[in-house]
C-alpha positions as CSV (number, residue, x, y, z in Angstrom):
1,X,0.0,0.0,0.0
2,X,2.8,2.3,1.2
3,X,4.9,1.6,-2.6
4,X,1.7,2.5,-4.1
5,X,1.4,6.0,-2.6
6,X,4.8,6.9,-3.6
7,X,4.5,5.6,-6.3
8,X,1.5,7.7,-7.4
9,X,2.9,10.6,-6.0
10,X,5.9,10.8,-7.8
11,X,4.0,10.3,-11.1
12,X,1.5,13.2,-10.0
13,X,4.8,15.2,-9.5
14,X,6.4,14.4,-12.2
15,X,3.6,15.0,-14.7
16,X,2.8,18.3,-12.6
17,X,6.6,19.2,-13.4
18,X,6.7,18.5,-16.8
19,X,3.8,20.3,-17.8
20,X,4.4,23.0,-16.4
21,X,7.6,23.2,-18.0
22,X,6.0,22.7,-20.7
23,X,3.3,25.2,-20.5
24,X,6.8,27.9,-20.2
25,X,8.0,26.3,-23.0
26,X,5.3,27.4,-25.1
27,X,4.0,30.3,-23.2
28,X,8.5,31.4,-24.1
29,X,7.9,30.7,-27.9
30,X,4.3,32.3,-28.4
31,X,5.7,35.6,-26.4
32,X,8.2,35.8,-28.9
33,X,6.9,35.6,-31.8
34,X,4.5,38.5,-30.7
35,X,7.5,40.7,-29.5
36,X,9.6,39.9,-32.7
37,X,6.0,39.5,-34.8
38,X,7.2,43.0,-36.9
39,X,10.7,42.2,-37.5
40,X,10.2,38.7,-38.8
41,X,7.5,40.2,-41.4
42,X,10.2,42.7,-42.3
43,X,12.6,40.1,-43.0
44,X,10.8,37.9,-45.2
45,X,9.7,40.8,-47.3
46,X,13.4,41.9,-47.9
47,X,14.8,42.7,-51.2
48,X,18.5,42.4,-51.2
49,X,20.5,45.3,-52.9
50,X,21.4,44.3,-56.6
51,X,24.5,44.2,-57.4
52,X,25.4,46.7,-59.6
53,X,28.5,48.9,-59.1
54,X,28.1,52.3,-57.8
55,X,31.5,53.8,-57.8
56,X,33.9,52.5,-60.6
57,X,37.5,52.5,-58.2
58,X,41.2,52.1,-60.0
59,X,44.3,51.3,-57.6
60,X,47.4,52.8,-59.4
61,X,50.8,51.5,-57.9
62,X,53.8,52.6,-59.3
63,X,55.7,50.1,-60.9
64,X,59.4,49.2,-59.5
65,X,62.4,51.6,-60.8
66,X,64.9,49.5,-62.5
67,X,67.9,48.6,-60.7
68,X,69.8,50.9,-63.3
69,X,68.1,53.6,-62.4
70,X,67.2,53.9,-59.4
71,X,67.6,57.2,-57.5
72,X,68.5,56.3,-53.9
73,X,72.0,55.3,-52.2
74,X,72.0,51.6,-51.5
75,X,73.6,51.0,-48.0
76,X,74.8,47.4,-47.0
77,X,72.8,45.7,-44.5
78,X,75.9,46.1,-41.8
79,X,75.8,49.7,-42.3
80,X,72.9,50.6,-40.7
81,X,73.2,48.7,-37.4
82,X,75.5,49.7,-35.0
């Protein structure tokens, strides 16, 4: 008689437990999609930006001076450390 009372009560607690969990569970999800309800709309209607190119940029880099002609003083790598 005793087993069966503890028995039952740990499946009433149990079941009272996980429903109520679950009733959070749901209660969670359904509160967010009302709080977020405009910004999920907003999303699916998005139209990405096409990709066409606005501004047209060009890099120029000078191109390396040949050796023959370069301007500057070469100094030998023991030169410059003391």
């Amino acid at each position: 008689m005793a087993r069966w009372k503890v028995t039952t009560m740990f499946t009433f607690v149990a079941a009272t437990l996980f429903f109520g969990a679950f009733l959070m569970a749901m209660g969670t999800i359904a509160w967010m999609f009302l709080l977020y309800h405009d910004k999920m709309i907003a999303a699916l209607q998005f139209e990405p930006i096409p990709h066409i190119p606005v501004y047209q940029i060009r890099i120029r880099r000078p191109r390396a001076v040949d050796a023959g002609r370069a301007a500057a003083v070469r100094v030998p790598n023991g030169a410059v450390t003391a």
